[in-house]
C-alpha positions as CSV (number, residue, x, y, z in Angstrom):
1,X,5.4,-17.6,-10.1
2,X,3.6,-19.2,-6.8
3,X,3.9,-17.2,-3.4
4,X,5.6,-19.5,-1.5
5,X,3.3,-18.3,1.7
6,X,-0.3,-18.0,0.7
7,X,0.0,-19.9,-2.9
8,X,-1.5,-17.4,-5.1
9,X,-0.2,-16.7,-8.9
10,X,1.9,-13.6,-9.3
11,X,3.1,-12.1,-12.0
12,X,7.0,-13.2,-13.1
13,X,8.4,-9.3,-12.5
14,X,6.4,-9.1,-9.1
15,X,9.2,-9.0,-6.1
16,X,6.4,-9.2,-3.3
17,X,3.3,-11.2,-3.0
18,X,0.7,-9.1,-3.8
19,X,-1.5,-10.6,-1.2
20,X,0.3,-11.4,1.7
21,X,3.4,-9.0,1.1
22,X,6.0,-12.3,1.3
23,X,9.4,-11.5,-0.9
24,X,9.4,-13.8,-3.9
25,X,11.6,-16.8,-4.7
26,X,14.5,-15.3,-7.0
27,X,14.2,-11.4,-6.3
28,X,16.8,-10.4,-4.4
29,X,15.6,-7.5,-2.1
30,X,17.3,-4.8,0.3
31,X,14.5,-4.1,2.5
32,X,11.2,-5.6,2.5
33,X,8.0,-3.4,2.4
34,X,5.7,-2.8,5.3
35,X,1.8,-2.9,5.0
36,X,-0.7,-1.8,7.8
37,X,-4.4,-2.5,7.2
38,X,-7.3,-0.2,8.3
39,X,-10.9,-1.3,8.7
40,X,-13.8,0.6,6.8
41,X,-17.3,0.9,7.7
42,X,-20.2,1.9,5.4
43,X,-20.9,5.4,5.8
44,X,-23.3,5.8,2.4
45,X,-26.2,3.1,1.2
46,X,-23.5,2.1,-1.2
47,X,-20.2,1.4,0.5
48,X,-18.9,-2.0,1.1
49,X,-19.3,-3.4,4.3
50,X,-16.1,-5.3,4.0
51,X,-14.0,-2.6,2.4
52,X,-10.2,-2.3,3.7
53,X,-7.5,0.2,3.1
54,X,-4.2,-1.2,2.7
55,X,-1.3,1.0,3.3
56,X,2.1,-0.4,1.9
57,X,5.6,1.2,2.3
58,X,8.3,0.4,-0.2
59,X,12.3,1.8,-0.1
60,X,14.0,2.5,-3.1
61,X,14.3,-0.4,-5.3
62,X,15.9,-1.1,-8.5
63,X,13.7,-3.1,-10.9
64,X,15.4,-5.2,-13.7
65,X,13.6,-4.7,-17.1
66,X,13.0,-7.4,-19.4
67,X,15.3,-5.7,-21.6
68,X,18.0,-6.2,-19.3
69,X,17.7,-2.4,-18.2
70,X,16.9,-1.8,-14.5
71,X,14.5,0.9,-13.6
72,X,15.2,2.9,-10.1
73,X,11.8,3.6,-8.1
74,X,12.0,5.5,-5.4
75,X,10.3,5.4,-1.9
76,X,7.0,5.5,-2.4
77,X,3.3,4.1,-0.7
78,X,0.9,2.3,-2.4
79,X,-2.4,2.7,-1.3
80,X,-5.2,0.3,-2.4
81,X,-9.0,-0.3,-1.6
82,X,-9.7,-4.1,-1.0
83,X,-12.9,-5.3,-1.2
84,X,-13.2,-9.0,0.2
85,X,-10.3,-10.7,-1.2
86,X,-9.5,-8.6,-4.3
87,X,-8.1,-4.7,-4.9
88,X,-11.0,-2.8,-6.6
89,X,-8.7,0.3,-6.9
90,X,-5.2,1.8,-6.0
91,X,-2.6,4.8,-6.2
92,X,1.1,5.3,-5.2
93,X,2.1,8.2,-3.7
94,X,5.6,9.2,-3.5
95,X,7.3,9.8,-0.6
96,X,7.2,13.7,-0.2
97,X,3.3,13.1,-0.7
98,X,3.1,10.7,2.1
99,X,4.4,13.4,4.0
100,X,2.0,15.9,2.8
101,X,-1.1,13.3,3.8
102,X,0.3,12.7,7.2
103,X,0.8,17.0,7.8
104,X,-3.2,16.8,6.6
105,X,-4.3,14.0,8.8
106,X,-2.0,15.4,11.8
107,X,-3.8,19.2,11.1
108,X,-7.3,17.8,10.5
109,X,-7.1,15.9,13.6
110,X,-5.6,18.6,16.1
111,X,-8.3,21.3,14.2
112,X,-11.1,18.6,15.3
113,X,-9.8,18.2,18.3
114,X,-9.6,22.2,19.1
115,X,-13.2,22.7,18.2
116,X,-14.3,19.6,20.8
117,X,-12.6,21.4,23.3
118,X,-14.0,24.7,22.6
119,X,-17.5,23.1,23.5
């Protein structure tokens, strides 16, 4: 399958480009997913100058199964690392996790905050 968007080859079960996030030709979807990008900087000799985290939101969706099956996934984020034009690693996160990394950044930040305005 060709996104009809950016061009690029997906696989035939894939409902969203994975590159630019357009919904697929033939999948029939609820709710698209949203995807925010963050810019990295090299902090270490060995980090990529280019690297990118892409966040990406997706509701519930039920997947059909080449069996003819359908497989319920549940709201979850996918997290990847992109490196120039290419993912060099990635994890989902279910949605009760997402929650617990957002109560960590939210903490971390107010915490770091508190201690510059103790100075």
């Amino acid at each position: 399958m060709i996104c009809p968007t950016c061009e690029s080859e997906q696989p035939d079960l894939h409902r969203y480009c994975y590159m630019c996030g357009e919904h697929l030709v033939g999948h029939v979807a609820p709710e698209r997913k949203t995807t925010q990008l963050f810019m990295g900087f090299p902090s270490r000799d060995n980090d990529a100058h280019d690297a990118v985290l892409r966040v990406s939101r997706y509701p519930d969706a039920v997947l059909p199964q080449p069996d003819g099956s359908v497989r319920l996934v549940r709201s979850h984020a996918r997290i990847s690392i992109w490196e120039v034009d290419r993912p060099v690693c990635a994890i989902s996160l279910s949605e009760g996790e997402v929650e617990r990394l957002i109560a960590y950044l939210e903490k971390s930040q107010m915490t770091g905050r508190a201690a510059r305005d103790t100075r």
